[in-house]
C-alpha atoms as a printed R data frame, in Angstrom:
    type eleno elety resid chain resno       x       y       z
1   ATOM     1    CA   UNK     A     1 -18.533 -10.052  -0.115
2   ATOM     2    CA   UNK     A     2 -17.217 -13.459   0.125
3   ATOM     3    CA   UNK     A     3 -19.975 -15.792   1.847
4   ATOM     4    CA   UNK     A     4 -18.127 -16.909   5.395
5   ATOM     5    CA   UNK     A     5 -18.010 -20.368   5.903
6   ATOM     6    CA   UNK     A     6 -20.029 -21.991   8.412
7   ATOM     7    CA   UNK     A     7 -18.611 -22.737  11.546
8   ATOM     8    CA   UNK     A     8 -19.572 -26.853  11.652
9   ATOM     9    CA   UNK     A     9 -18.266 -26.805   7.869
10  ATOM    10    CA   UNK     A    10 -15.245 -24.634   8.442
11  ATOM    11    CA   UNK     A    11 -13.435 -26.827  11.714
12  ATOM    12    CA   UNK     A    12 -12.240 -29.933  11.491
13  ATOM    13    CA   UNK     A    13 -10.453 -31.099  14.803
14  ATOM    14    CA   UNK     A    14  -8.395 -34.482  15.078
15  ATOM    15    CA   UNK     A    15  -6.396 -36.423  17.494
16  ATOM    16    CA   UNK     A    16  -2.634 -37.182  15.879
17  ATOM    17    CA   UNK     A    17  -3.887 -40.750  15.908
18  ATOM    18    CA   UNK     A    18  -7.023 -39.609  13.675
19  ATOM    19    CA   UNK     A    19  -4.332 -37.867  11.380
20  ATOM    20    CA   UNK     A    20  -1.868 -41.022  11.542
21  ATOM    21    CA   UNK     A    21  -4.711 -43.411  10.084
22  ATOM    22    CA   UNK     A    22  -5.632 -41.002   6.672
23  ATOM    23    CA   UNK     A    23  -8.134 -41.513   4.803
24  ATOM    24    CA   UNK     A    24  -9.493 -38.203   5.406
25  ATOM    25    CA   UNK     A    25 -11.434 -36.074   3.413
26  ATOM    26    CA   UNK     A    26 -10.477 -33.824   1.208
27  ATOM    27    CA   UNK     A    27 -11.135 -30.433   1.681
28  ATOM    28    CA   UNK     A    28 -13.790 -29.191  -0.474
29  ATOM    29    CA   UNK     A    29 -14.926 -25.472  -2.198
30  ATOM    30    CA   UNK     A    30 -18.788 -24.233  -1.954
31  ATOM    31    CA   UNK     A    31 -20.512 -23.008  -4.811
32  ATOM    32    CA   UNK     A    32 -18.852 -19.751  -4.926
33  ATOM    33    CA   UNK     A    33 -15.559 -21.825  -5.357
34  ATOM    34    CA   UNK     A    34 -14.713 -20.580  -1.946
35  ATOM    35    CA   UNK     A    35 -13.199 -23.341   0.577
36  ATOM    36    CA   UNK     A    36 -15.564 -24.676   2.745
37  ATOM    37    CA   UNK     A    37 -12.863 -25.983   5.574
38  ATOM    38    CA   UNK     A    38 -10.282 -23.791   6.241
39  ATOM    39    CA   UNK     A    39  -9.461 -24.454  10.321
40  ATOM    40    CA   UNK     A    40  -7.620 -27.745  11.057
41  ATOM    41    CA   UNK     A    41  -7.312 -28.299  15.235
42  ATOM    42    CA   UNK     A    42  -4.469 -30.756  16.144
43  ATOM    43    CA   UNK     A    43  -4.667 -31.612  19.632
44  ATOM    44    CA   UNK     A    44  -0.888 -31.910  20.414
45  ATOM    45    CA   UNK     A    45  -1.571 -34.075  23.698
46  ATOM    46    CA   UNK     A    46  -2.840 -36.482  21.778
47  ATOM    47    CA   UNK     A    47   0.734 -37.245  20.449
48  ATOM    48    CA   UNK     A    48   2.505 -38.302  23.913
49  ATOM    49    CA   UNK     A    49   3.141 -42.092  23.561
50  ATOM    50    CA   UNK     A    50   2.959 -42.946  19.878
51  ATOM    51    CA   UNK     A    51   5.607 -44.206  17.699
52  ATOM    52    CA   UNK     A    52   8.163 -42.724  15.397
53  ATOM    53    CA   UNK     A    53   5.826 -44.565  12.201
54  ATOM    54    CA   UNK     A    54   2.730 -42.654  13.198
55  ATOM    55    CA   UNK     A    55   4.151 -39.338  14.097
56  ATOM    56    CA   UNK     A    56   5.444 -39.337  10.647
57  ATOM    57    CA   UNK     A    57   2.177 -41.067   9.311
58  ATOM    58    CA   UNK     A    58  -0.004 -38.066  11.183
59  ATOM    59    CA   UNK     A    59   3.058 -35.538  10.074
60  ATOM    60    CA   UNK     A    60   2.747 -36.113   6.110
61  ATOM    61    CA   UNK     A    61  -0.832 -36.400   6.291
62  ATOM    62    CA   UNK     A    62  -0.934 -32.576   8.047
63  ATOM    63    CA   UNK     A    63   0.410 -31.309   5.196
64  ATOM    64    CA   UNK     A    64  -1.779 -32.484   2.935
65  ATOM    65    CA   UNK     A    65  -4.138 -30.194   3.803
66  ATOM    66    CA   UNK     A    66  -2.512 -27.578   1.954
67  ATOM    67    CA   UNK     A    67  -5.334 -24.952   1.905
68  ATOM    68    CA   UNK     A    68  -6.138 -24.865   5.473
69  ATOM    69    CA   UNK     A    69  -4.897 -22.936   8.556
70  ATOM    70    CA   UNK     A    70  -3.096 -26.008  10.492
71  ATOM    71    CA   UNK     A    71  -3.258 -25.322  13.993
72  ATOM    72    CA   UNK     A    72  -2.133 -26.991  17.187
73  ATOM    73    CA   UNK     A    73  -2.728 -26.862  21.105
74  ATOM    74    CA   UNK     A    74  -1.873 -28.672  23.943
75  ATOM    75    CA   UNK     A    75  -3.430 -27.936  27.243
76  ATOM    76    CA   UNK     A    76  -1.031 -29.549  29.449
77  ATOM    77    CA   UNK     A    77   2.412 -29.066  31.047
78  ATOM    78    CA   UNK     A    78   4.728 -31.157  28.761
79  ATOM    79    CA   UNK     A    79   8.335 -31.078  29.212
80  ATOM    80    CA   UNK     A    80  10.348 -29.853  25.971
81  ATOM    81    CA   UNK     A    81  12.228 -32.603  25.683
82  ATOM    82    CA   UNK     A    82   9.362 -34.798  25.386
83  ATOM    83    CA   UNK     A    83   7.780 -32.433  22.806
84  ATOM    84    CA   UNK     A    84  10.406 -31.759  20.691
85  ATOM    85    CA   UNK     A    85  10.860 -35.819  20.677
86  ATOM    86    CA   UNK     A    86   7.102 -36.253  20.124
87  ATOM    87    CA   UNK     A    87   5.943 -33.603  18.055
88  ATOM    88    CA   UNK     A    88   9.072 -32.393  16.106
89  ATOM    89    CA   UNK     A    89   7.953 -33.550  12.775
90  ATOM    90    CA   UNK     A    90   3.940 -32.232  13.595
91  ATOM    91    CA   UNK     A    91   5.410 -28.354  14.442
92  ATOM    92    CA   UNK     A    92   6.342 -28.283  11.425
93  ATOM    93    CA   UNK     A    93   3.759 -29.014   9.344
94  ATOM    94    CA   UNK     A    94   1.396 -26.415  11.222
95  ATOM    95    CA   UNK     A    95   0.981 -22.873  11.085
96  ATOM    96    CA   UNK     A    96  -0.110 -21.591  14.762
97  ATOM    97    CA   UNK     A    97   0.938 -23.734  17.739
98  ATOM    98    CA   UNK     A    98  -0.940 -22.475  21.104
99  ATOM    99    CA   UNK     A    99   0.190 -23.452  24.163
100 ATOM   100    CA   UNK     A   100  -0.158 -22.710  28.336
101 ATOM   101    CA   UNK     A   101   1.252 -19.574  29.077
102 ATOM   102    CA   UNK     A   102   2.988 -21.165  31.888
103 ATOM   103    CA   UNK     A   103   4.433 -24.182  30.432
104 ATOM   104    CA   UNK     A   104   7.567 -23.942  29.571
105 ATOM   105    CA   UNK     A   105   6.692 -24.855  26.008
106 ATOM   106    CA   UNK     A   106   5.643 -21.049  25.724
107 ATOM   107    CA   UNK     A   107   9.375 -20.078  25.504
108 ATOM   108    CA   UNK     A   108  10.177 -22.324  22.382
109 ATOM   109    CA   UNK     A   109  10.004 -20.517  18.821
110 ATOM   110    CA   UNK     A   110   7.642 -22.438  17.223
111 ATOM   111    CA   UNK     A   111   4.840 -21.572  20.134
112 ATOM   112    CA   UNK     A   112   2.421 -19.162  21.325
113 ATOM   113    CA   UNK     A   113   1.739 -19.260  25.302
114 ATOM   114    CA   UNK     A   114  -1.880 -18.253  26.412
115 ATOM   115    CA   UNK     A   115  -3.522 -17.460  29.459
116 ATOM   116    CA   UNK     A   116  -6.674 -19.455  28.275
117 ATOM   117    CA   UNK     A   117  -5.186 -22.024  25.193
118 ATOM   118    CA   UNK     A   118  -9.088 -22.204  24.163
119 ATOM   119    CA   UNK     A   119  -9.866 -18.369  23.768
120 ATOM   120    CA   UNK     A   120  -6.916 -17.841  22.056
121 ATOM   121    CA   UNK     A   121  -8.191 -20.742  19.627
122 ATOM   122    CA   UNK     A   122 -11.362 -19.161  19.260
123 ATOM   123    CA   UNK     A   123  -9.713 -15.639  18.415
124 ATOM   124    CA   UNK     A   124  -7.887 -17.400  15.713
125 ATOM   125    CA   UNK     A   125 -10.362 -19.633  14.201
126 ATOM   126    CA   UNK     A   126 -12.987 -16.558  14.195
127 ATOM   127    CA   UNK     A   127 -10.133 -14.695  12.440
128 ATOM   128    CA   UNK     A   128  -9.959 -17.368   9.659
129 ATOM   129    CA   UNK     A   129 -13.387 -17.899   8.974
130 ATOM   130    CA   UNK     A   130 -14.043 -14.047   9.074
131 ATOM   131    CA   UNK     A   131 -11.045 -13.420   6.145
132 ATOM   132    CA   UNK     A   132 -10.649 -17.468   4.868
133 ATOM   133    CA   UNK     A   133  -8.977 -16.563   1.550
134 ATOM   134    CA   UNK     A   134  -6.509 -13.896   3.129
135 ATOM   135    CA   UNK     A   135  -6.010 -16.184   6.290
136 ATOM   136    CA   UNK     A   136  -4.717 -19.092   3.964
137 ATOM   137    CA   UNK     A   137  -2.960 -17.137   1.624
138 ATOM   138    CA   UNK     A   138  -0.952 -15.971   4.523
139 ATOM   139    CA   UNK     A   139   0.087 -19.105   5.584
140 ATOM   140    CA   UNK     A   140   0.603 -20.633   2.171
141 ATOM   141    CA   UNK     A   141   3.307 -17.528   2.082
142 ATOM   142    CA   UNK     A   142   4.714 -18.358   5.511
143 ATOM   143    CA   UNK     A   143   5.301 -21.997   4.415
144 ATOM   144    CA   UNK     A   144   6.649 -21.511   1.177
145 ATOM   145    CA   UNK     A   145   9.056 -18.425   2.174
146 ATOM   146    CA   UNK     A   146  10.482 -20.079   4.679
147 ATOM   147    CA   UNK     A   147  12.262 -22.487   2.256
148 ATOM   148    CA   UNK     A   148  13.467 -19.689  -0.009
149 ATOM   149    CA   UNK     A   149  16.070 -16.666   0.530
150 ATOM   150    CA   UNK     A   150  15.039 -13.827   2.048
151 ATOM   151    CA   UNK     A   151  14.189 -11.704  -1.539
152 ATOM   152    CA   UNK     A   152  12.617 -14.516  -3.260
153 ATOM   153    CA   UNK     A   153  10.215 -14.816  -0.302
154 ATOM   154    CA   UNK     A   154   9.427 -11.182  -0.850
155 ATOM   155    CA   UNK     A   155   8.253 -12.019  -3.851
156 ATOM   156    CA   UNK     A   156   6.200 -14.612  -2.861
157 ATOM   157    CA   UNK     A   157   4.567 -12.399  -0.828
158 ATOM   158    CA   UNK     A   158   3.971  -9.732  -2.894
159 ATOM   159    CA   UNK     A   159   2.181 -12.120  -6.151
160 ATOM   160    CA   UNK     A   160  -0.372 -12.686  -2.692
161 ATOM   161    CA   UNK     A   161  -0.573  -9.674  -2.339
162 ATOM   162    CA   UNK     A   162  -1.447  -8.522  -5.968
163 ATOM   163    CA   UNK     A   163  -3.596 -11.392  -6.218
164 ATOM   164    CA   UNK     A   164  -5.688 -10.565  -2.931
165 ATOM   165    CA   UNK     A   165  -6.315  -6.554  -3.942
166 ATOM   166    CA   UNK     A   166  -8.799  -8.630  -6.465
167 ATOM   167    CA   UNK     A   167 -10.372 -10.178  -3.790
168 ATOM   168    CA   UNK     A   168 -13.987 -10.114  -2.606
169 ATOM   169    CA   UNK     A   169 -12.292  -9.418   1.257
170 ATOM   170    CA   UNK     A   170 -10.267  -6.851   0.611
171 ATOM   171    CA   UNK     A   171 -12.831  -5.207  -1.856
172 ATOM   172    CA   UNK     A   172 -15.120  -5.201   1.075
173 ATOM   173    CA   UNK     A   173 -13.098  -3.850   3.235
174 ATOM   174    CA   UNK     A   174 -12.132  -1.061   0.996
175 ATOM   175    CA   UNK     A   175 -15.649  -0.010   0.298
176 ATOM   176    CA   UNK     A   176 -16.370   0.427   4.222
177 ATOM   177    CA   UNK     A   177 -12.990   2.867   5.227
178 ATOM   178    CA   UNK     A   178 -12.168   4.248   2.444
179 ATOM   179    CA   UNK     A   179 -12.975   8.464   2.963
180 ATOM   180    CA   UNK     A   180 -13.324  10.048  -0.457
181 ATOM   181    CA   UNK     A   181 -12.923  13.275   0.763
182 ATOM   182    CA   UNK     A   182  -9.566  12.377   1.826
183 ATOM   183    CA   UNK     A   183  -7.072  12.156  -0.896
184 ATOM   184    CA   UNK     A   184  -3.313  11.773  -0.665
185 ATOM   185    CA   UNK     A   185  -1.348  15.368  -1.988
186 ATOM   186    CA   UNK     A   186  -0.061  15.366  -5.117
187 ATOM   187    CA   UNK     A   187   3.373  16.939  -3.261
188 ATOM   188    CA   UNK     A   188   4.559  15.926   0.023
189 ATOM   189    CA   UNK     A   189   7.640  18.351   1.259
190 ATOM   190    CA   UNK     A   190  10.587  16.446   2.913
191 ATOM   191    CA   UNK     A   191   8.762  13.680   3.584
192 ATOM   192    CA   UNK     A   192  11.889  11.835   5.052
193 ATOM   193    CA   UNK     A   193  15.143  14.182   6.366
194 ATOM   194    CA   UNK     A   194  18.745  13.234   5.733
195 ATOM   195    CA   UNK     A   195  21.438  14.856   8.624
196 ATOM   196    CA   UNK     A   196  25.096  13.974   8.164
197 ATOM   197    CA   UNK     A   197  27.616  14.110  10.924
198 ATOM   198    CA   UNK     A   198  31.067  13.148   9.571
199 ATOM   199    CA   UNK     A   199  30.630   9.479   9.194
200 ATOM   200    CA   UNK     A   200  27.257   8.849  10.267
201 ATOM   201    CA   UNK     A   201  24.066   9.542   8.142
202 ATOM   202    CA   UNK     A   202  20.649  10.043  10.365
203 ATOM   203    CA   UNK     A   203  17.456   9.662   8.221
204 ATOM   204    CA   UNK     A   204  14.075  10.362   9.800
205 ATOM   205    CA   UNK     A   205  10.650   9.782   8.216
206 ATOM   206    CA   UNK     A   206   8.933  13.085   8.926
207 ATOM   207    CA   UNK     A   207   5.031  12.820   7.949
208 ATOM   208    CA   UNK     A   208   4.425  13.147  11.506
209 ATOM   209    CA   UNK     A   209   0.744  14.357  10.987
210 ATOM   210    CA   UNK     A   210   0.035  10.850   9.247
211 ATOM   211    CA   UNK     A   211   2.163   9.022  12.158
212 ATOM   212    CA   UNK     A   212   4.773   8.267   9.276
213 ATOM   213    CA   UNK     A   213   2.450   6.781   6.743
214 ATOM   214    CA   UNK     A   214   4.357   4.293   4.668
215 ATOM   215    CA   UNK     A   215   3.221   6.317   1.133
216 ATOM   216    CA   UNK     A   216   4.383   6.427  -1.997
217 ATOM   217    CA   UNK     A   217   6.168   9.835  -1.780
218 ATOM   218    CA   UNK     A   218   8.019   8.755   1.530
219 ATOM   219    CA   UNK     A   219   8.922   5.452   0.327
220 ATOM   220    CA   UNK     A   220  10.833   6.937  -2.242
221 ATOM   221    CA   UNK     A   221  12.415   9.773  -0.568
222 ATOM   222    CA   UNK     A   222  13.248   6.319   2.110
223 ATOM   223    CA   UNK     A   223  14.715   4.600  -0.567
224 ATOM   224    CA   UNK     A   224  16.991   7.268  -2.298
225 ATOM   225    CA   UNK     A   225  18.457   7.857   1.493
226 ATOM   226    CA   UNK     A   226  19.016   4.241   1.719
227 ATOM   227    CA   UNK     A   227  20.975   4.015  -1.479
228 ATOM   228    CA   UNK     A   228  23.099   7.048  -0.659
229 ATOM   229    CA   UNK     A   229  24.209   5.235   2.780
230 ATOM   230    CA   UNK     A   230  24.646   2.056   0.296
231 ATOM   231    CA   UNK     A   231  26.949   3.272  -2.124
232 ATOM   232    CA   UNK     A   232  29.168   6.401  -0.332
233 ATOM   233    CA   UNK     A   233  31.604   4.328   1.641
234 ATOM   234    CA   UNK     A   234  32.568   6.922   3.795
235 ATOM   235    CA   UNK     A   235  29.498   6.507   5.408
236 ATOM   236    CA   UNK     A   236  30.605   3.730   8.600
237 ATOM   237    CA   UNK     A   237  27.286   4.168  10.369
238 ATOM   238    CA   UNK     A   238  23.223   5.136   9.369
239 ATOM   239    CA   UNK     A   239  20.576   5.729  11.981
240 ATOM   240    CA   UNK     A   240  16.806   5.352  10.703
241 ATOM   241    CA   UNK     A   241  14.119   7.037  13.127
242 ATOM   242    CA   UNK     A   242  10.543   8.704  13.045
243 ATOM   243    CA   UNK     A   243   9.179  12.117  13.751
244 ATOM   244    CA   UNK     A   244   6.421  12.368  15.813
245 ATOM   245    CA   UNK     A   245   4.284  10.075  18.245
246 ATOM   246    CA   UNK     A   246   4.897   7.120  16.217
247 ATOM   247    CA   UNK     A   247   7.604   5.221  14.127
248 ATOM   248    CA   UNK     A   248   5.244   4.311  11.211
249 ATOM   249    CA   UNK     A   249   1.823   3.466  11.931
250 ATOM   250    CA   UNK     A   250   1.930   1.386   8.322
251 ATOM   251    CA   UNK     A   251   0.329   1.855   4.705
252 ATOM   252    CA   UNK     A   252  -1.054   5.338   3.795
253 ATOM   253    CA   UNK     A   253  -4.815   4.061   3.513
254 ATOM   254    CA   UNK     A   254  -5.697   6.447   1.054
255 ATOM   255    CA   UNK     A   255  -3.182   4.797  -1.748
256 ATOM   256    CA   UNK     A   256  -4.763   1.281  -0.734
257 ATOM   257    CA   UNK     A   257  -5.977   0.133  -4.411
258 ATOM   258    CA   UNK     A   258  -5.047   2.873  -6.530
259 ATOM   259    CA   UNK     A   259  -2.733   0.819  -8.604
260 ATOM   260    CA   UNK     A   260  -4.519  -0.380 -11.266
261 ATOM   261    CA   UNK     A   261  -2.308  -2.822 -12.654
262 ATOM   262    CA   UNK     A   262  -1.707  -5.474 -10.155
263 ATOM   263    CA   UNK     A   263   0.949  -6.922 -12.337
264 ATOM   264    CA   UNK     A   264   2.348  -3.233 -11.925
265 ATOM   265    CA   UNK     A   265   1.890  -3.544  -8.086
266 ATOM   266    CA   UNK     A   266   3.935  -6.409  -7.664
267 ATOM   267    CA   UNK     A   267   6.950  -4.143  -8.866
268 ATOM   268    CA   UNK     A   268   6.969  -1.262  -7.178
269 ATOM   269    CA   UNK     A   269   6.378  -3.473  -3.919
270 ATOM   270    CA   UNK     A   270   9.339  -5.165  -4.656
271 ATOM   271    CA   UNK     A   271  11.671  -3.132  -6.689
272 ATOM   272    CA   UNK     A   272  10.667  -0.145  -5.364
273 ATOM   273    CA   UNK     A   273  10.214  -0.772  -1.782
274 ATOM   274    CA   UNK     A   274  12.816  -0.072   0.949
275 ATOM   275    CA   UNK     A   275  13.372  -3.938   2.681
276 ATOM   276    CA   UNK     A   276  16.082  -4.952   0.432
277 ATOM   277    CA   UNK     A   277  18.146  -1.803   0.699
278 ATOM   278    CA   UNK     A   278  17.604  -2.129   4.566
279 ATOM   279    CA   UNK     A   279  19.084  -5.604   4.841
280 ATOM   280    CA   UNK     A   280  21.892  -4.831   2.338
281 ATOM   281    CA   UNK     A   281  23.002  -2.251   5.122
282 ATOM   282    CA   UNK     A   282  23.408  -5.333   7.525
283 ATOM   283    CA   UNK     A   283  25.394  -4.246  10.623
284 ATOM   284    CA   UNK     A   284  26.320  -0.567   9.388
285 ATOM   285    CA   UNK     A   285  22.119   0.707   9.825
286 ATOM   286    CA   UNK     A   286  20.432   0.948  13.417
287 ATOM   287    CA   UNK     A   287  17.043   1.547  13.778
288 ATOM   288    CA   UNK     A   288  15.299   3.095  16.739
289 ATOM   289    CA   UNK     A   289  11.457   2.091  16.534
290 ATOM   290    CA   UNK     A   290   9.064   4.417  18.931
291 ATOM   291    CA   UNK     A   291   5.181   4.687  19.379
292 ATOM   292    CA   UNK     A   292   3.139   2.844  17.305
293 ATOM   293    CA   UNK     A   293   4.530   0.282  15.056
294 ATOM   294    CA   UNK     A   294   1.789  -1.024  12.723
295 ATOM   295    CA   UNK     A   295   1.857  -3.108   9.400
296 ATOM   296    CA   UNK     A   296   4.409  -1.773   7.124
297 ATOM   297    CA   UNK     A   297   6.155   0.454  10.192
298 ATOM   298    CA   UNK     A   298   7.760  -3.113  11.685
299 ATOM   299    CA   UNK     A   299   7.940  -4.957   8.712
300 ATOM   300    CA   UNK     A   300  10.386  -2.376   7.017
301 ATOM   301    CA   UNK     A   301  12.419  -2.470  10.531
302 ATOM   302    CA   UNK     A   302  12.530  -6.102  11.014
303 ATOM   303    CA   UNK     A   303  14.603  -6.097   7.449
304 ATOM   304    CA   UNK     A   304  17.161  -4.393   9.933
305 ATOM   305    CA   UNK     A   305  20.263  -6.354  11.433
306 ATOM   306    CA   UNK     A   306  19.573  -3.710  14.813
307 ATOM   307    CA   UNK     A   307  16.395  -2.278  15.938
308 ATOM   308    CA   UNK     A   308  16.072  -0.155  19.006
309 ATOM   309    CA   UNK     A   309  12.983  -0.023  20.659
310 ATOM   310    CA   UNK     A   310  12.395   3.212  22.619
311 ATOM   311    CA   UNK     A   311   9.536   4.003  24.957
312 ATOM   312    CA   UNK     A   312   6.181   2.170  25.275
313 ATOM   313    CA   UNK     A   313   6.774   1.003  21.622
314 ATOM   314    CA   UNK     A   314   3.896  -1.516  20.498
315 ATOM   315    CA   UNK     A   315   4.039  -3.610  17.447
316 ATOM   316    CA   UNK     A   316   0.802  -4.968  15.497
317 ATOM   317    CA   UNK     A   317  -0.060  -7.085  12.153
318 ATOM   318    CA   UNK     A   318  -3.536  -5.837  11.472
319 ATOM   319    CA   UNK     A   319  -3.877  -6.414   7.262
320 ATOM   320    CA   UNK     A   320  -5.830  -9.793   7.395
321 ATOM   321    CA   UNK     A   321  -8.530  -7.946   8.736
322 ATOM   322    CA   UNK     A   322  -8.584  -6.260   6.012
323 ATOM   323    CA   UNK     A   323  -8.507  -8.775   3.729
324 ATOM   324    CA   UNK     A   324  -4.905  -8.790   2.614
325 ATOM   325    CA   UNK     A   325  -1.229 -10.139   4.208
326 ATOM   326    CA   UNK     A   326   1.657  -8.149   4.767
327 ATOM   327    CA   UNK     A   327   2.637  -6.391   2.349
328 ATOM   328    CA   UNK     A   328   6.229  -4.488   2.969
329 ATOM   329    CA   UNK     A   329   8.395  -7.475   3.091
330 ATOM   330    CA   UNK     A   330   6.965  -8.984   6.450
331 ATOM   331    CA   UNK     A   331   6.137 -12.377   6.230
332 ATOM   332    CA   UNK     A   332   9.731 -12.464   4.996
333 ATOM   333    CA   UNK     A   333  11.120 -10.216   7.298
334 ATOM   334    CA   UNK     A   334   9.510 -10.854  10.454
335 ATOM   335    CA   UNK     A   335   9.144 -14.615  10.125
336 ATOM   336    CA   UNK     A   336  13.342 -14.338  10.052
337 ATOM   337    CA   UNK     A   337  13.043 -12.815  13.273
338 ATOM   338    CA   UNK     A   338  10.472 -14.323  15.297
339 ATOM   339    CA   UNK     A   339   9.726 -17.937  13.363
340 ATOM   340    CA   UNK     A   340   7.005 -18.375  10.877
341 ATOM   341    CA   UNK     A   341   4.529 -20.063  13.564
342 ATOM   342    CA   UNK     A   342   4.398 -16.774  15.798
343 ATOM   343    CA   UNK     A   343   4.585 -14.556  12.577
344 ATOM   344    CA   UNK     A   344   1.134 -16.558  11.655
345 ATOM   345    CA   UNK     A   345  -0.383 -15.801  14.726
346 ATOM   346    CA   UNK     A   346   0.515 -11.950  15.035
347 ATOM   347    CA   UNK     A   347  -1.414 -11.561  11.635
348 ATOM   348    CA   UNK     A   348  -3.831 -14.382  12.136
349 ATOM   349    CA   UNK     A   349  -4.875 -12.542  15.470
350 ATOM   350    CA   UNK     A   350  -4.217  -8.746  14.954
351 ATOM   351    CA   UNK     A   351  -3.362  -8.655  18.878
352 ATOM   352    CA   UNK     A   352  -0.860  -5.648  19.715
353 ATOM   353    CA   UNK     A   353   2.392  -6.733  21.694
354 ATOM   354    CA   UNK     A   354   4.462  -4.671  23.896
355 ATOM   355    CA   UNK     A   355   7.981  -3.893  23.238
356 ATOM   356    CA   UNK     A   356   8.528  -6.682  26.140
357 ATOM   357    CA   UNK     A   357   7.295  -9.353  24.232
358 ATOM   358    CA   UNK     A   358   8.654  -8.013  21.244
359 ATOM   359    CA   UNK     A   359  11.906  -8.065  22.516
360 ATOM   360    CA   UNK     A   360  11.499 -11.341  24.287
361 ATOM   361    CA   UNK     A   361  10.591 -12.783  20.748
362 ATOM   362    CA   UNK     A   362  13.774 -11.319  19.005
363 ATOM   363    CA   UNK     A   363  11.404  -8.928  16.870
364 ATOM   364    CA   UNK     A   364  13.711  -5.914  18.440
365 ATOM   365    CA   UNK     A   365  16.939  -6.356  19.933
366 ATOM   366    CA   UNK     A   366  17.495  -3.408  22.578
367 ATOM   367    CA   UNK     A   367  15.269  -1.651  25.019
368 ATOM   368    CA   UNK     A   368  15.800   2.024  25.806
């Protein structure tokens, strides 16, 4: 396994002021070639009172550190006005921005409100250092899809992806969950069931003994539903649910690293996955999310132009724990929803939200 950085090695925290002067160091790699910093604190209070010059100085110097997690907090109650004036430029050349639950800052896009701003900077920052290389990558894909249409960030996403199931992390990982004595079947039976009611098509995913699994063998049986709804015009209206306790508790573990082309990977993630045929279906698909919705399970519904939460529906990001990102379209899908800054800190943290906060956020758009 990857050696984690140390924790004195691994922060660096600066004032705005500290970033608006430069002349900072570059971050360097260990032996191992692994980074050595990969946390930079911005203490957004720090930015109240200084000029235009500097907030651009401290702004452009930010994003220099390109291989970093860029995060910023402020502890106090500042009026919006005053930060979007003061830090406009700064939000976005960060990643995470953590504020006072209570401030009213905590209801802007680009922020996270906390109970305690300095636990929830801990959580994080123990995060990166636990998974550096996965926690960068992620936000390296956050900040470059962002500036890209919706199916070239995809991409983006998935060479990451490919790239990290060669990584010490996820290699780890895999050695210490992986069950050999549990192996995928060959043959799934209706993995996902297709109803049609005049105009309307109803697809459910029904591996309800795996909580929906996104697998190869239902992705496929997804995808050929989704392409039937796609090109038969008569059909005016699709409705996409899951059997079960759960919408789609995410990636079937036990197909985690079987590809063994990488290069191969990156395909069928994008070409054969179901995100693309989701959002083509724009206004004419609903989907109605239940249960658990973990990894793969939201970021296939997020592609959706309506999702229905139903329930106590709870939503999570879990895969840099393990050592990868997303890998079903959601840094692209969910970061069109929700912002890239709160898309960082869902994965960055693993924390589970409630269907409140999810809706809140704009990750679902009804509550039943």
């Amino acid at each position: 396994m990857t050696q984690i950085p140390h924790r004195d090695q691994a922060v660096l925290t600066l004032t705005v002021s500290e970033l608006a002067a430069g002349r900072l160091p570059v971050p360097l790699l260990n032996g191992e070639g692994a980074p050595e910093q990969v946390v930079l604190i911005v203490d957004l209070d720090t930015a109240l009172g200084l000029d235009t010059a500097d907030l651009s100085a401290a702004s452009r110097e930010c994003r220099t550190f390109e291989s970093v997690v860029r995060i910023g907090i402020s502890h106090s109650q500042i009026a919006v006005e005053n930060f979007v004036e003061d830090c406009g430029e700064m939000v976005d050349a960060l990643d995470v921005i953590i504020v006072p639950e209570a401030s009213a800052l905590a209801q802007l896009r680009s922020c996270v409100g906390a109970r305690d701003v300095s636990d929830a900077l801990a959580e994080i920052t123990d995060a990166v250092i636990a998974h550096p290389t996965a926690a960068i990558f992620l936000t390296q894909v956050l900040r470059a899809g962002e500036r890209v249409g919706l199916l070239e960030a995809v991409n983006i996403e998935s060479f990451a992806f490919s790239t990290l199931l060669g990584s010490n992390e996820f290699q780890f990982w895999l050695s210490e969950v992986r069950d050999p004595k549990f192996v995928a079947p060959d043959h799934i039976a209706n993995p996902v069931l297709i109803d049609r009611a005049v105009e309307e098509l109803f697809i459910v995913l029904n591996r309800p003994e795996r909580r929906n699994a996104y697998g190869r063998q239902l992705r496929d049986s997804l995808a050929d539903a989704l392409r039937v709804a796609l090109i038969d015009d008569s059909v005016e209206r699709v409705h996409l649910s899951g059997s079960g306790r759960a919408f789609s508790s995410g990636g079937e573990i036990s197909e985690f690293g079987q590809t063994p082309d990488v290069g191969r990977a990156h395909f069928i993630r994008t070409r054969a996955g179901v995100g693309h045929l989701i959002a083509a279906l724009g206004d004419r698909l609903t989907i109605e999310v239940h249960g658990a919705c973990i990894g793969a399970g939201i970021e296939i519904a997020a592609f959706g132009a309506h999702v229905v939460a139903r329930g106590s529906t709870v939503f999570k990001l879990p895969e840099v724990g393990m050592g990868l990102i997303p890998g079903a379209g959601g840094t692209a899908s969910i970061s069109r929803r929700i912002g890239r800054h709160r898309t960082a800190w869902l994965a960055l943290s693993a924390r589970t939200i409630a269907q409140d906060r999810a809706f809140e956020w704009g990750l679902v758009d009804e509550l039943v």
